[in-house]
C-alpha positions, 0 to 999 in steps of 0.5 A, a space after each residue: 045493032 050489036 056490039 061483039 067481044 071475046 075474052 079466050 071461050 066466051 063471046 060477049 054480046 050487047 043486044 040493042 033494038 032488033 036483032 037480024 040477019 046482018 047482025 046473025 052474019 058477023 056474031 055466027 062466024 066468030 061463035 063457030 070459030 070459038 067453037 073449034 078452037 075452044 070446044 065448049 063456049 060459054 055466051 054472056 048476051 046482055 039485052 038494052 032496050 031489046 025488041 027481040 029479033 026478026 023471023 030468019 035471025 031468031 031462026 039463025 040463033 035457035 039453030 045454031 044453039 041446037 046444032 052446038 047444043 053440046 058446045 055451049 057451056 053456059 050462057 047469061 042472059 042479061 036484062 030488065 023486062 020481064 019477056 027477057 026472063 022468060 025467053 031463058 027459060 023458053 031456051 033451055 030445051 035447045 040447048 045443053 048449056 047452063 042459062 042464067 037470068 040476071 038482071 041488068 043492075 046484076 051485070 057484073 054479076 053475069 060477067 062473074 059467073 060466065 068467067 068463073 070455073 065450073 063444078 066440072 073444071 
């Protein structure tokens, strides 16, 4: 199950349980419309009680972030378990966006540094 809102480039999402196709087929559409309507997008994927995804959805996200790996801006990872750190840094060769780590008590944080300018603006 996952929860979806936009605010201009940045798309923020609530993952909880496992993520799958279902979930893939409503949070790909509005990544790709951000996507041409913005450009570069930046993603805040906060994760509470996360059990990760299925094969085909987890294949759907890796796509999607390498295809737009010139679109993604910055994305924040947000969690508590320590398989959620590593997963940042399993991301980064997929992607050209700025990944961050925070920790769930960090939430706000995230949402600060998605939202604030960056050295390029």
């Amino acid at each position: 199950m996952t929860s979806i809102q936009t605010d201009q480039n940045i798309v923020y999402t609530i993952a909880e349980g496992r993520l799958d196709n279902d979930d893939y087929e409503r949070i790909i559409p509005l990544l790709q419309e951000k996507v041409r309507s913005f450009g570069k997008i930046r993603w805040y994927f906060e994760m509470r009680d996360f059990k990760g995804w299925t094969l085909s959805a987890l294949w759907k996200d890796l796509k999607f972030d390498f295809k737009n790996r010139e679109n993604l801006e910055r994305i924040a990872m947000v969690g508590n378990r320590k398989w959620e750190k590593e997963l940042t840094q399993l991301m980064k060769p997929f992607t050209d966006a700025d990944i961050k780590f925070f920790e769930t008590e960090e939430s706000d944080e995230a949402k600060y540094w998605i939202k604030e300018l960056s050295n390029e603006d």
